[in-house]
C-alpha positions in Angstrom: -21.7 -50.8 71.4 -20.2 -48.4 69.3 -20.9 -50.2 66.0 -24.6 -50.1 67.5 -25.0 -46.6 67.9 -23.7 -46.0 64.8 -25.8 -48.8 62.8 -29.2 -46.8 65.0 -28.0 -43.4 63.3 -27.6 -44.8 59.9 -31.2 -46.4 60.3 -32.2 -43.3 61.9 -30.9 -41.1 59.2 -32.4 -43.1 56.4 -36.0 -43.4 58.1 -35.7 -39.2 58.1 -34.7 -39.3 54.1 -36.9 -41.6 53.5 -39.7 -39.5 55.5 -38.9 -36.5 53.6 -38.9 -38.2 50.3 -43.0 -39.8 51.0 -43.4 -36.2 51.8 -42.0 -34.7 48.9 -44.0 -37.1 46.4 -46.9 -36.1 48.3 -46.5 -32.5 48.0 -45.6 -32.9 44.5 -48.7 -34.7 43.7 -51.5 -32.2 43.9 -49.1 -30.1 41.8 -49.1 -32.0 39.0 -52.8 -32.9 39.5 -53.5 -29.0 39.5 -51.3 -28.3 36.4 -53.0 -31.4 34.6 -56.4 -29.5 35.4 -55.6 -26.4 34.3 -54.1 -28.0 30.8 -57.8 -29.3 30.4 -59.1 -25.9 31.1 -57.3 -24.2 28.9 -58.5 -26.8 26.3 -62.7 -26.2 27.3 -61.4 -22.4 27.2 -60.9 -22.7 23.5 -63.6 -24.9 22.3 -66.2 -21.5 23.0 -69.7 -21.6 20.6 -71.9 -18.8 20.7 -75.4 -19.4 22.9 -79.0 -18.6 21.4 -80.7 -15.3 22.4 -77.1 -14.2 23.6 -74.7 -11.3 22.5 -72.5 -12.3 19.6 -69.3 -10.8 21.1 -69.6 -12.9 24.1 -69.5 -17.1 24.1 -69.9 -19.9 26.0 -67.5 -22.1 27.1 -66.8 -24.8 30.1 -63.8 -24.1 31.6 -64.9 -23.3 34.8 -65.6 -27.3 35.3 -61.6 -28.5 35.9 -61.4 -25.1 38.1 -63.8 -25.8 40.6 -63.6 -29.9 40.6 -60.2 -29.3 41.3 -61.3 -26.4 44.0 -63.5 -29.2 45.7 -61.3 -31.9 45.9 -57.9 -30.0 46.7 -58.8 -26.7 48.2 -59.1 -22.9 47.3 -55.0 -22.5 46.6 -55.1 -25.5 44.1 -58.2 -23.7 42.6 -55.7 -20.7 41.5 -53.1 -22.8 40.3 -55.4 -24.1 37.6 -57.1 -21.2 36.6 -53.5 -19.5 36.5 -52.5 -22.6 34.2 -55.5 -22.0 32.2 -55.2 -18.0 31.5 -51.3 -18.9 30.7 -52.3 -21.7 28.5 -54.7 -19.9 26.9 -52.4 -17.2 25.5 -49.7 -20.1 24.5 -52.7 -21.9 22.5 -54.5 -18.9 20.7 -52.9 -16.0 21.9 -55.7 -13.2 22.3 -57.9 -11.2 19.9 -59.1 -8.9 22.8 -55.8 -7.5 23.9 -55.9 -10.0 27.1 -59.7 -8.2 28.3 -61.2 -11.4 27.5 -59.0 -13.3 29.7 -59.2 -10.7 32.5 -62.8 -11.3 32.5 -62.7 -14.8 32.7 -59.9 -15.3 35.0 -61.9 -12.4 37.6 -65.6 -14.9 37.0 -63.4 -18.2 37.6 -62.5 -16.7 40.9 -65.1 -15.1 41.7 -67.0 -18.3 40.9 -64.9 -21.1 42.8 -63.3 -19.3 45.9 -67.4 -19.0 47.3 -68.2 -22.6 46.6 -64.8 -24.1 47.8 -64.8 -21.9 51.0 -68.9 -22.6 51.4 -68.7 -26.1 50.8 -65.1 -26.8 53.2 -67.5 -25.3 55.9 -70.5 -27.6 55.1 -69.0 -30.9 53.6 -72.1 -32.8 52.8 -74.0 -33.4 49.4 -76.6 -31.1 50.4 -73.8 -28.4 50.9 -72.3 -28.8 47.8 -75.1 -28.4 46.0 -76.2 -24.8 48.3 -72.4 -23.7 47.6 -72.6 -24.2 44.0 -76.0 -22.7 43.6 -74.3 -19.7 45.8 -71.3 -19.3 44.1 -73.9 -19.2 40.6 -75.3 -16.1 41.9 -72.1 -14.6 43.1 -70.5 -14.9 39.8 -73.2 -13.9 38.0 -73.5 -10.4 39.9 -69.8 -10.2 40.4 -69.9 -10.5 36.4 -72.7 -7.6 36.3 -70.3 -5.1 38.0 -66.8 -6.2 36.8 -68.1 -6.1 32.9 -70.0 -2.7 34.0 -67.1 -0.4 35.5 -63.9 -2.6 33.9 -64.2 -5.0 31.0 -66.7 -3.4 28.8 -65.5 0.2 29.3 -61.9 -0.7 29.3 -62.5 -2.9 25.5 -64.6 0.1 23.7 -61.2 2.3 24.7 -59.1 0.0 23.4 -60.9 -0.5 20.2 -61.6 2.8 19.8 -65.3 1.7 19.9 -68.7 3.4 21.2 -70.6 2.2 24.0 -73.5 2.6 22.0 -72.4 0.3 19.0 -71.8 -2.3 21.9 -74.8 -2.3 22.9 -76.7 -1.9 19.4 -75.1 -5.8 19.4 -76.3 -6.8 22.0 -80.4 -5.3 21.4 -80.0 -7.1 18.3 -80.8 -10.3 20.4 -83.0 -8.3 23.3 -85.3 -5.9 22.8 -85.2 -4.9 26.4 -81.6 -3.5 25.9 -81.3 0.2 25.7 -78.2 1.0 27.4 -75.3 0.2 29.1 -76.6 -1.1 32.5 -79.8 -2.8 31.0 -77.5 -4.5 28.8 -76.0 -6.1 31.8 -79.4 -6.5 33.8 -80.7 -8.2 30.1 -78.1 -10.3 28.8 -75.1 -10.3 30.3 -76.9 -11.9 33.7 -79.0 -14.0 32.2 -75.9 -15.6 30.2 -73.7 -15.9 33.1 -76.5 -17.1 35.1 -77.1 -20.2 32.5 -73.1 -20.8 32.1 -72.2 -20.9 36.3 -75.6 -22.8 36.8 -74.7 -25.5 33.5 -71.0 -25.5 35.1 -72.3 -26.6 38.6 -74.8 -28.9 37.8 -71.9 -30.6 35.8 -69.8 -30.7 38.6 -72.2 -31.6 41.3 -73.3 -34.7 38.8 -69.5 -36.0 38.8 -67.6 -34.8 41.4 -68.1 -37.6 44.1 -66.6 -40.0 41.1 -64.0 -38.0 40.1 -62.7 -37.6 43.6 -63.0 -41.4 44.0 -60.8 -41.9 40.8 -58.4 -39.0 42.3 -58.0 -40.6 45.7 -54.2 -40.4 47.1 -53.5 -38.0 43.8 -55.2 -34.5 46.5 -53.3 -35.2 49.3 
């Protein structure tokens, strides 16, 4: 009876080890899935090119598509992760030219961009709700873009360069002729370029992300 006992707490025991290791590789998993994503959008983060009919100081890029993939398919926290990974990446790859104001403003759009659609599309988990969550979050990164570059980024840059507003925005009328100041600069160019990079970013992602979570399954969990 005794040797019984004891051979039911050795079985026991390793069933609880055992438990706790399946637990630990799961929780492990979306880690290294998160810091994967964020190496590859760190990667999009430097391959910018400059858009047509947009300022010359600001660029394009698609780094916002591993962010809010990974968003969808393992949650608002695992969104962070990456874009954390991606900023910090991005300073190991090709350091800064903007004295880190360029990375503050897009580390403040990638969150302002994903947390909506994650948080809108957790609440309606359909097609049709992804597609309403990504077309909100668009608009709410756009206009969260419009104030942030107003009262931080752009202010914050001309003092750091020892640059005039004005000369700023003499860039950016170069490429619209509606541009005569500060806030019509955001109203005329600014929005309509973040407007076309969030909306080129979710279509993107709304195109593949049933297929990518497919390929991912057991890897979010």
């Amino acid at each position: 009876m005794k040797q019984t006992c004891q051979d039911a707490a050795r079985e026991a025991l390793a069933e609880k080890t055992a438990a706790k290791s399946r637990a630990g590789g799961i929780a492990v998993r979306p880690l290294v899935l998160s810091a994967f994503m964020g190496a590859v959008s760190a990667v999009l983060m430097a391959m910018e090119f400059p858009v047509p009919l947009a300022p010359g100081f600001v660029k394009m890029d698609f780094s916002d598509l591993p962010v809010i993939l990974g968003g969808f398919i393992m949650g608002p926290l695992a969104g962070m992760r990456i874009i954390a990974v991606k900023i910090g990446l991005s300073f190991l790859l090709k350091g800064t030219v903007t004295m880190g104001v360029g990375e503050l403003a897009n580390m403040i759009g990638s969150v302002s961009y994903m947390l909506p659609a994650v948080l809108l599309y957790r609440r309606w988990h359909t097609r049709r709700g992804a597609a309403l969550s990504l077309a909100a979050a668009t608009a709410c990164a756009a206009a969260s873009a419009l104030l942030y570059n107003l009262f931080l980024i752009f202010p914050v840059y001309a003092r750091l360069y020892g640059m005039s507003m004005d000369s700023i925005v003499a860039m950016a009328r170069a490429t619209s002729p509606w541009v005569t100041d500060l806030f019509s600069m955001m109203l005329f160019s600014m929005l309509p370029f973040n407007l076309f990079k969030y909306a080129s970013v979710s279509v993107i992602a709304f195109l593949v992300y049933k297929r990518l979570r497919r390929l991912l399954k057991g890897w979010s969990d």
